[in-house]
N, C-alpha and C positions, 0 to 999 in steps of 0.2 A: 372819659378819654377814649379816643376812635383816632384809627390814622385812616379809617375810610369816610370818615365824617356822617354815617349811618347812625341816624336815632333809634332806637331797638323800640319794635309797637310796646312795649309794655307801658312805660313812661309819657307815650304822647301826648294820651288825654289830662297831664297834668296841665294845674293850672299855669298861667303867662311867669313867666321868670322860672319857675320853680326848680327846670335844668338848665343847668350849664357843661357845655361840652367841651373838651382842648382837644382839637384836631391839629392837621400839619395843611401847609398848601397845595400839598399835591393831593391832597384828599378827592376822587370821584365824587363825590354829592353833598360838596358844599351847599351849596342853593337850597337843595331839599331840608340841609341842616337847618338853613337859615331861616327858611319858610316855615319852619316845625318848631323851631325852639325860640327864635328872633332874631337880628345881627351884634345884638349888646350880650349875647347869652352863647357864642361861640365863639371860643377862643380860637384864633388861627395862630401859632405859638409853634416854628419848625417849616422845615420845608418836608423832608420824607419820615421824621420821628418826632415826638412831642418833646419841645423842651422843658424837662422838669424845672429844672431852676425858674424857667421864668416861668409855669404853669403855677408852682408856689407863691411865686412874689405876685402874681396876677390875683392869687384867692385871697391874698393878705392884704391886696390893696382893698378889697370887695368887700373885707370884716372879717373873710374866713381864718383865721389865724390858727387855730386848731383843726388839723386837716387830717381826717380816716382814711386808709385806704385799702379797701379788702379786695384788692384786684390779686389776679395770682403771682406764681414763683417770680415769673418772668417780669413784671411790672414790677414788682418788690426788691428784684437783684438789681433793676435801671435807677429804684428809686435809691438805693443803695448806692451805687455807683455814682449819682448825680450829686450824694453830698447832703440830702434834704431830707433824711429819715433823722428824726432824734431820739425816736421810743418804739418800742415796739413789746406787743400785746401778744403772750402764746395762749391757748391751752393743750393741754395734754390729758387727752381720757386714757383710764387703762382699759386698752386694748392693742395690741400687737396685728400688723398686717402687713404683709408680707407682698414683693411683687417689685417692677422696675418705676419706684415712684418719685419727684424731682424732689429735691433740698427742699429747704423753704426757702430762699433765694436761688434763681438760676437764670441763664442766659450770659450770665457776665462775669468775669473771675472776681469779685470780694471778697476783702479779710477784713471781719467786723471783732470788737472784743465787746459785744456793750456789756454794760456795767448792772447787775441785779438788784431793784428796788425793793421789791417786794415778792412773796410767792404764797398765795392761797393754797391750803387742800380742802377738799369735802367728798368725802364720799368714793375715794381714789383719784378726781378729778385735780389738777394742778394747772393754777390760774397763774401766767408770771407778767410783770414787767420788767421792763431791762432798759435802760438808758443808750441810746447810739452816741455817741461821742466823735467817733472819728472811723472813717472807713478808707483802706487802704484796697485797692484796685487794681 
């Protein structure tokens, strides 16, 4: 996902299909996307932000139904807010760090309650999942 529509060199030399991007329309370098990635393989989905809802229903029509997203605080609090999170994966190592560091959601005001499935330890580390149900904004 890019709202400048910017392929990052890492990914390029992958093979044909293998990325897909959701950008918005005003994106600067569309073309460049298109020429890099293909025009079936860029989602133009928004005009100034990506829209989640349909960036999901566009991955689900594709197969992707199970969809990862380790993007940061700020993608996470959008995708929060859009409706389209249902689970969500912590870990937590023991160790304590201090300093001005964001939530795990930010950019956006959400009240999430999810719900605890499960929670691993090993070793002090704690592995959770949580159910999102409903998010209030």
């Amino acid at each position: 996902m890019s709202r400048s529509g910017r392929v990052p060199e890492s990914p390029v030399d992958a093979p044909p299909g293998r990325i897909t991007m959701a950008t918005v329309a005003t994106a600067p370098h569309p073309a460049e996307t298109r020429s890099r990635i293909g025009i079936e393989n860029t989602l133009v989905l928004g005009e100034g932000e990506v829209d989640l809802k349909a960036m999901k229903a566009e991955l689900a029509t594709r197969g992707w139904r199970d969809q990862l997203s380790e993007g940061g605080p700020h993608l996470f609090g959008s995708l929060l807010a859009a409706g389209v999170v249902d689970e969500l994966c912590h870990t937590i190592v023991p160790r304590l760090i201090g300093g001005a560091h964001l939530r795990i959601p930010a950019g956006v005001d959400v009240d999430v309650a999810p719900e605890p499935v499960s929670l691993l330890e090993q070793d002090g580390t704690l592995l959770g999942r949580w159910l999102v149900s409903e998010t209030r904004g």
